[in-house]
Every structure is written in structure tokens, then in C-alpha cells.
N, CA, C and O of each residue as an XYZ file, in Angstrom:
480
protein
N      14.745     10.558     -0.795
C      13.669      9.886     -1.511
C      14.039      9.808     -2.993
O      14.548     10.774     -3.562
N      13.726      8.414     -3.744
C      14.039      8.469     -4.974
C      12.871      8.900     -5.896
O      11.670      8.829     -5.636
N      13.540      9.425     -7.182
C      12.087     10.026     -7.691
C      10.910      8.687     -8.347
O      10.098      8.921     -9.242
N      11.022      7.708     -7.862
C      10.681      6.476     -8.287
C       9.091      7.328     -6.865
O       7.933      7.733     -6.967
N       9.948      7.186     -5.956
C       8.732      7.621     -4.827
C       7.947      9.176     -4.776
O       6.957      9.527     -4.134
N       8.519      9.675     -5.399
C       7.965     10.950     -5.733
C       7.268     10.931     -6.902
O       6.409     11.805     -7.011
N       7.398     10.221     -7.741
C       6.451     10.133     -8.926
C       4.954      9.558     -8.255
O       3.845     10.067     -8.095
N       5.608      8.109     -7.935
C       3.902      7.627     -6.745
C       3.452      8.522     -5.822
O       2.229      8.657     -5.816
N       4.185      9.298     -4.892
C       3.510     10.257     -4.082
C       2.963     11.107     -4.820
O       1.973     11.449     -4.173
N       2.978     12.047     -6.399
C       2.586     13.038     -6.717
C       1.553     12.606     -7.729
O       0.868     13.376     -8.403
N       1.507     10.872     -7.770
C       0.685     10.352     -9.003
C       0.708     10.691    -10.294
O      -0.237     10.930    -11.045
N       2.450     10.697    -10.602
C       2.490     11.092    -11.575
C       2.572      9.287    -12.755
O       3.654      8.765    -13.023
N       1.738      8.929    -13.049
C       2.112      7.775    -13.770
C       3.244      7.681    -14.815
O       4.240      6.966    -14.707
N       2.883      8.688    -16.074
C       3.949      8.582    -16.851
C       5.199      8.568    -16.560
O       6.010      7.766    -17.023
N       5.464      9.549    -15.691
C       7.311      9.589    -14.860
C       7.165      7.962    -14.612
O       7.579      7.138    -15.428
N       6.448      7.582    -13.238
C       6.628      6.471    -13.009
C       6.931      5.271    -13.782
O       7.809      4.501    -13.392
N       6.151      5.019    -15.040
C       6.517      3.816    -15.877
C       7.940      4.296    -16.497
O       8.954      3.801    -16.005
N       8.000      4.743    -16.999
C       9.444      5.588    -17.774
C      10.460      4.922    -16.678
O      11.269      4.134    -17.169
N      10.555      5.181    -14.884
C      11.746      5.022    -13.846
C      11.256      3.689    -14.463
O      12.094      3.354    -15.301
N      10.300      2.834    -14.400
C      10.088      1.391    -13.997
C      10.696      0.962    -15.403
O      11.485      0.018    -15.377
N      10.381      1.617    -16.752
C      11.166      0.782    -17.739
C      12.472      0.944    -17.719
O      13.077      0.024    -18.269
N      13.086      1.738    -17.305
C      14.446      2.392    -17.234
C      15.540      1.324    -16.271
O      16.769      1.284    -16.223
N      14.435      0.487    -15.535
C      15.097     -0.286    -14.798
C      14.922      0.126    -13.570
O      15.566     -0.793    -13.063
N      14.573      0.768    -12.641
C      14.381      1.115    -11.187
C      13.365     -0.175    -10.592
O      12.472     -0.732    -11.231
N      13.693     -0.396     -9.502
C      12.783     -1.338     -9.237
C      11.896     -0.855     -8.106
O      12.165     -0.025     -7.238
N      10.322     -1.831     -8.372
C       8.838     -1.290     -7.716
C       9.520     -1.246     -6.537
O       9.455     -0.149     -5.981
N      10.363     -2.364     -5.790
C      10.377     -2.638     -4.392
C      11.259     -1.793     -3.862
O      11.655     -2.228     -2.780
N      11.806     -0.626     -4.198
C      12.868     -0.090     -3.757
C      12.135      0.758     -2.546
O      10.983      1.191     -2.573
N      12.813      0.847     -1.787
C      12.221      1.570     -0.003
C      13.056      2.666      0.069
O      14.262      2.563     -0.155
N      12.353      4.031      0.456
C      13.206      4.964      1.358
C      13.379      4.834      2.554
O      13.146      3.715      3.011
N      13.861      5.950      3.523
C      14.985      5.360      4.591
C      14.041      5.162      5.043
O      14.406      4.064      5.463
N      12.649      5.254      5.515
C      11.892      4.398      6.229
C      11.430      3.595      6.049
O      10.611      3.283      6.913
N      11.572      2.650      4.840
C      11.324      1.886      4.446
C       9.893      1.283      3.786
O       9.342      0.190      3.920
N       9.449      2.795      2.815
C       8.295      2.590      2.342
C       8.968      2.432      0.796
O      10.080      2.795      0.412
N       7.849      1.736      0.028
C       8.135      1.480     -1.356
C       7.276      2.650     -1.807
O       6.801      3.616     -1.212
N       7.237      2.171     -3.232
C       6.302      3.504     -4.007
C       4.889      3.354     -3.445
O       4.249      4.338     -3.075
N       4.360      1.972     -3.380
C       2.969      1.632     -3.315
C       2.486      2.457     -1.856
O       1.452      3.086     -1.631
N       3.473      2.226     -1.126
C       3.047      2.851      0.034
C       2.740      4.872     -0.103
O       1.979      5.774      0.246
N       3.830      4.609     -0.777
C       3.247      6.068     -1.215
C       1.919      6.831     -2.033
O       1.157      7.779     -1.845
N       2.116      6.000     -2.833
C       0.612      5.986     -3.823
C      -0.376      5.448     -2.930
O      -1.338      6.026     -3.435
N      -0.836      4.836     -2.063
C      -1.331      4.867     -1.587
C      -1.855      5.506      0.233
O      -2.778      5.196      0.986
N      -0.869      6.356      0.315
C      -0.944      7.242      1.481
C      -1.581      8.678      0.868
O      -2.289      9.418      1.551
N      -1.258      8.916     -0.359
C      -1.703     10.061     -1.229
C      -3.024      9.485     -1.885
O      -3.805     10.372     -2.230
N      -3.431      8.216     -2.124
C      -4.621      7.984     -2.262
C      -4.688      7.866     -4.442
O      -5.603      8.333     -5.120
N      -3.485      7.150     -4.973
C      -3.457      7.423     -6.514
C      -3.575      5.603     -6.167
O      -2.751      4.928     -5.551
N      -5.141      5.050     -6.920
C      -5.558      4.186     -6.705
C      -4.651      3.660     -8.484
O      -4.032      2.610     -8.652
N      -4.770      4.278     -9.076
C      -4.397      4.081    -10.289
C      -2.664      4.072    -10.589
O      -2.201      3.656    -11.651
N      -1.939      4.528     -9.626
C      -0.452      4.228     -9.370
C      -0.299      3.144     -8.888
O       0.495      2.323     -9.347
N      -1.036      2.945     -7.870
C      -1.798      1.266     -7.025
C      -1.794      0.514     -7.782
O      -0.941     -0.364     -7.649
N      -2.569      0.448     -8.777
C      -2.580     -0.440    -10.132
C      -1.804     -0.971    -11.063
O      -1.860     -2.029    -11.690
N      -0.983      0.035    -11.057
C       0.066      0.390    -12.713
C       1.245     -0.637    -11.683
O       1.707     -1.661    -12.185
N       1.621     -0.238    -10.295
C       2.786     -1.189     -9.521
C       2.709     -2.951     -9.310
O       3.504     -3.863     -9.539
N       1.434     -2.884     -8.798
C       0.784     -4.391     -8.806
C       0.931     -5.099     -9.754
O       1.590     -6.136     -9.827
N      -0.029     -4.280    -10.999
C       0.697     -5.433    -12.488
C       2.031     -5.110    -12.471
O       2.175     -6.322    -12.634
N       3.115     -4.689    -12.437
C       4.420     -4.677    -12.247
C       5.142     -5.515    -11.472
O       6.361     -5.580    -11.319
N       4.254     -6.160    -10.991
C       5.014     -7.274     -9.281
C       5.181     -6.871     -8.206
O       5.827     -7.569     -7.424
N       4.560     -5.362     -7.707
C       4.694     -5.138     -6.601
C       4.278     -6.086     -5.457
O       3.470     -7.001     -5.618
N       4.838     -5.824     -4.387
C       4.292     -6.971     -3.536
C       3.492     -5.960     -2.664
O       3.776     -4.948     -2.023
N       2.222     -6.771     -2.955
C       0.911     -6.615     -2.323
C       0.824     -6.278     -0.640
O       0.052     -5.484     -0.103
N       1.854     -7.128      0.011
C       2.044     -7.299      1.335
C       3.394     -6.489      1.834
O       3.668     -6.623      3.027
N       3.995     -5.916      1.279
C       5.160     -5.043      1.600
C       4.765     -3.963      2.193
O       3.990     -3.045      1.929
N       5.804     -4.403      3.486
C       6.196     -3.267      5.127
C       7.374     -2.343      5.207
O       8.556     -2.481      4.894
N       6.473     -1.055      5.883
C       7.513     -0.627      5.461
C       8.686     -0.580      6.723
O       8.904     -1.774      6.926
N       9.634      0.293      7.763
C      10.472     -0.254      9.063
C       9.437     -0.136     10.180
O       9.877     -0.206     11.328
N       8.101      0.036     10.005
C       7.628      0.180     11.375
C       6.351     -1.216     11.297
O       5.331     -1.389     11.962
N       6.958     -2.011     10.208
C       5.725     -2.941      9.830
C       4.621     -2.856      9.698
O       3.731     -3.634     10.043
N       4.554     -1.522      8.983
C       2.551     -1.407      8.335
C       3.323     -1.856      6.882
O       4.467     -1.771      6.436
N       2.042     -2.371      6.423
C       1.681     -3.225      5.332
C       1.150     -2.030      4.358
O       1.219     -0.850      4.701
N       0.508     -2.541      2.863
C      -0.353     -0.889      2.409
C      -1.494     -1.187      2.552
O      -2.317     -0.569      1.877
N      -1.885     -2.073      3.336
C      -3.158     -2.386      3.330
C      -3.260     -1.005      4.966
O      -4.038     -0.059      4.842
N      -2.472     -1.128      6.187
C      -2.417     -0.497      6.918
C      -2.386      1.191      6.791
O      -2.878      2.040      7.534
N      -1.570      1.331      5.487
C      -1.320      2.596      4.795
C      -3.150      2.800      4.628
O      -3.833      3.662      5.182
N      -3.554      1.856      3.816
C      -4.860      2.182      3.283
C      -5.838      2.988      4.632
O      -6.347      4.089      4.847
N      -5.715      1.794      5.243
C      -6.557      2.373      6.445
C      -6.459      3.200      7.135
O      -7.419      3.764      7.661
N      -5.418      3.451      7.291
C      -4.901      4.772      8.204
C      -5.226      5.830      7.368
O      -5.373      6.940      7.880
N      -5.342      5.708      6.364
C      -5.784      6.800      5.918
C      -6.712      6.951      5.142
O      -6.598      7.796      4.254
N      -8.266      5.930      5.294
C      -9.197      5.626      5.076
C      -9.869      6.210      3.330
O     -10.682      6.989      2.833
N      -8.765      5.103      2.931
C      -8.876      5.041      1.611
C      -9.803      3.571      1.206
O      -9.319      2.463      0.976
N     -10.875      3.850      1.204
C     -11.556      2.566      1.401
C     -12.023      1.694     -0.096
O     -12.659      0.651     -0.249
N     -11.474      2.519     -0.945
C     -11.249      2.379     -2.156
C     -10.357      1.395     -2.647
O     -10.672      0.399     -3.299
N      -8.644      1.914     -2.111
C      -7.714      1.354     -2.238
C      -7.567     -0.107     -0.989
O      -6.992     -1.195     -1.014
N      -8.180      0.413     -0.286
C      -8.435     -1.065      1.071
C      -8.916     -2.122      0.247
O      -8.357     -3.206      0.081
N     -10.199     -1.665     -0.359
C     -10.999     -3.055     -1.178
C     -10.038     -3.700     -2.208
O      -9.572     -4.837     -2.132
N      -9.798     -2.704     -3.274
C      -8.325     -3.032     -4.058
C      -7.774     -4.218     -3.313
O      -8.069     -5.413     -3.304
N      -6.656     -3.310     -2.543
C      -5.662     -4.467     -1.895
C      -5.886     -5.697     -1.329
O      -4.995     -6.546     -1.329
N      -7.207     -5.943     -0.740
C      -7.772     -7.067     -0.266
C      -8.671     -8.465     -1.445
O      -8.816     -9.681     -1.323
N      -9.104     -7.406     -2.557
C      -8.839     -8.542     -3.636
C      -7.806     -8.882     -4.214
O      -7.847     -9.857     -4.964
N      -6.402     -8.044     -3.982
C      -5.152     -8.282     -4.664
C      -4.763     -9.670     -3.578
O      -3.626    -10.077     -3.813
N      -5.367    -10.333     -2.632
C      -4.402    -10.654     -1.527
C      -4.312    -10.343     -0.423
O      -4.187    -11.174      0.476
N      -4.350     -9.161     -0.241
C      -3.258     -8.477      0.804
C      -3.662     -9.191      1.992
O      -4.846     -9.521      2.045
N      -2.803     -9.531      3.082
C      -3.002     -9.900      4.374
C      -4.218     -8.852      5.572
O      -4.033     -7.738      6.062
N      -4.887     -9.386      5.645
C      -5.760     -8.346      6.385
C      -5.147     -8.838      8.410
O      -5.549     -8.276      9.429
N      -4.353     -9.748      8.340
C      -4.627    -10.168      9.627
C      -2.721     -9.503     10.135
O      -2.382     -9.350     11.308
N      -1.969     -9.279      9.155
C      -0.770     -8.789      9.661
C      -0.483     -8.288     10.571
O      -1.566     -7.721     10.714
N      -0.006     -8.011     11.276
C       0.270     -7.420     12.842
C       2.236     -6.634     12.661
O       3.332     -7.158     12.460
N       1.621     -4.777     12.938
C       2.744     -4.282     13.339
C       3.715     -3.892     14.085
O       3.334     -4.081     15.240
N       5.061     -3.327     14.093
C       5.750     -3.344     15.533
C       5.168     -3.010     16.395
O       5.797     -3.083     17.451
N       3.369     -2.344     16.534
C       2.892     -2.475     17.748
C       2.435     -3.437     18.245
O       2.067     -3.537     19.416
N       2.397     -4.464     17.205
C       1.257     -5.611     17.372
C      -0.662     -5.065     16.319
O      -1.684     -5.747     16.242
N      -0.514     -4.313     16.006
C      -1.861     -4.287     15.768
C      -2.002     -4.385     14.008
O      -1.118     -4.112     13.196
N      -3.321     -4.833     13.741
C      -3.285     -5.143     12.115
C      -3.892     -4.173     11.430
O      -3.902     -3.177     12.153
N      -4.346     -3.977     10.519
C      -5.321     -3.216      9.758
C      -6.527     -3.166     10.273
O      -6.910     -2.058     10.649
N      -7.306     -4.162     10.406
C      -8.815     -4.624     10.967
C      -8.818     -3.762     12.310
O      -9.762     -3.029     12.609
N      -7.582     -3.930     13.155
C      -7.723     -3.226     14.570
C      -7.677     -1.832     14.373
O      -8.536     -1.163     14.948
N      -6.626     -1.121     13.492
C      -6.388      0.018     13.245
C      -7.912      0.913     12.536
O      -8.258      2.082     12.704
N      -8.433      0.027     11.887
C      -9.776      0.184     10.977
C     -10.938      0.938     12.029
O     -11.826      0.259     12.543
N     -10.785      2.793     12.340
C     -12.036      3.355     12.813
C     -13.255      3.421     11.879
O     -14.350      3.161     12.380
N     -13.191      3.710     10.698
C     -14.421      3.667      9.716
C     -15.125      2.192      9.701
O     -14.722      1.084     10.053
N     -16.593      2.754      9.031
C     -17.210      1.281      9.409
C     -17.287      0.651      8.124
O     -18.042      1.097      7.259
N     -16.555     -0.366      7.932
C     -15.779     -0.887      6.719
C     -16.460     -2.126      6.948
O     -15.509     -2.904      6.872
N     -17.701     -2.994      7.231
C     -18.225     -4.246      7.427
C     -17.383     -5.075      6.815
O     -16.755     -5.934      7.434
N     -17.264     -4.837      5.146
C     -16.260     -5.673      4.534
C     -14.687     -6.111      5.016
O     -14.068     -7.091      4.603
N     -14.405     -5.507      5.612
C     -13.041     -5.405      6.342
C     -13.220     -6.100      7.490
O     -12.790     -7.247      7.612
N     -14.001     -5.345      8.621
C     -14.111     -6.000      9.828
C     -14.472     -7.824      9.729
O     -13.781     -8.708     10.236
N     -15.500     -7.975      9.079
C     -15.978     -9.579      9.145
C     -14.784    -10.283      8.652
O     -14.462    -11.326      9.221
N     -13.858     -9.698      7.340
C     -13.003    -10.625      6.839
C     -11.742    -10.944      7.518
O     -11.088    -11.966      7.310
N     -11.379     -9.825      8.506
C     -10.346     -9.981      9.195
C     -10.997    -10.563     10.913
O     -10.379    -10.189     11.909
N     -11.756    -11.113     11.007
C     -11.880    -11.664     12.547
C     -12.586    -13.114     12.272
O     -13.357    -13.006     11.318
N     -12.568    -14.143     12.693
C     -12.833    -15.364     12.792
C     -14.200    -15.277     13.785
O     -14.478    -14.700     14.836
N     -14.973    -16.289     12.735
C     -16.255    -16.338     13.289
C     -16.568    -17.106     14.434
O     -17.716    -17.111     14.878
């Protein structure tokens, strides 16, 4: 893991901007192919979330098992960072190497989520 991802996993911001001015880039993946965002947002640093996005993170970036961070979000019912990502964009309808999206994965009762991801 690069400390680019350990700064987002531990929410450390300052480290983080420092790797990001230094030249490291947001999109860089460890071997499983999560970026920072995914990290910052599996640990729940809505505000690392933030600081990457205005940076160009991509909103919709998977990591090798094709969850999205919107999927990150949910799985780990960060409903905070869910709303976030879904005004950033984020794909609510994506589908991972199981086939399933966020909306399906979604046990909490997230109305906002459920209605926006299913066709009326």
C-alpha cells in the first residue's frame, strides 16, 4: 500500500495534500485495486472524500472486484458519504463482478437511494 492510501485510510489530510502536491496521483490503486477514495471512504473521512474529488478524483472509480465508492459507501453504510457521492455524479445503477449495484447491495433504508436507483 502506498502511503498516498494510508494517509486516506487514517484521514490524515495534511500528509495527503503534501503526497498529492508532491506529484502522486489521486487515481493510483493498490494491488486490489482500490484508490485513496475508496479508502477514505471505507474508513468513513467524508472530508478526505472531499479534498480528492476537488482534485479530479474520479467519482465512479472500481476497484478489481468492480465496486464503485459509491458501493464502498454502502457497504459500509456511510450514508453521509452515499449522499455526497450521488450529488458528485456517482453512478447509482453500476453493476459488480457479481452483477449487483449499490441500490441492490443498499440494506439500510436510504429512500433517497432506493427511488433514485430503480425506474419508475
Amino acid at each position: 500500500m502506498d502511503a498516498i492510501h494510508t494517509f486516506a485510510r487514517e484521514g490524515e489530510l495534511d500528509n495527503l495534500l503534501k503526497c498529492i502536491e508532491s506529484g502522486v496521483s489521486v487515481h493510483l490503486q493498490d494491488s486490489e485495486g482500490r484508490t485513496p477514495m475508496h479508502w477514505a471512504i471505507d474508513r468513513g473521512h467524508l472530508k478526505i472524500a472531499e479534498a480528492l474529488l476537488s482534485r479530479n478524483a474520479d467519482v465512479n472509480a472500481k476497484d478489481n472486484e468492480g465496486q464503485t465508492l459509491l458501493h464502498y459507501a454502502v457497504m459500509c453504510e456511510r450514508e453521509d458519504i452515499a449522499k455526497f457521492l450521488v450529488k458528485q455524479n456517482a453512478e447509482k445503477d453500476t453493476k459488480d463482478n457479481d452483477g449487483n449495484s449499490p441500490v441492490d447491495l443498499c440494506d439500510s433504508d436510504w429512500p433517497w437511494l432506493q427511488h433514485a436507483g430503480k425506474a419508475e
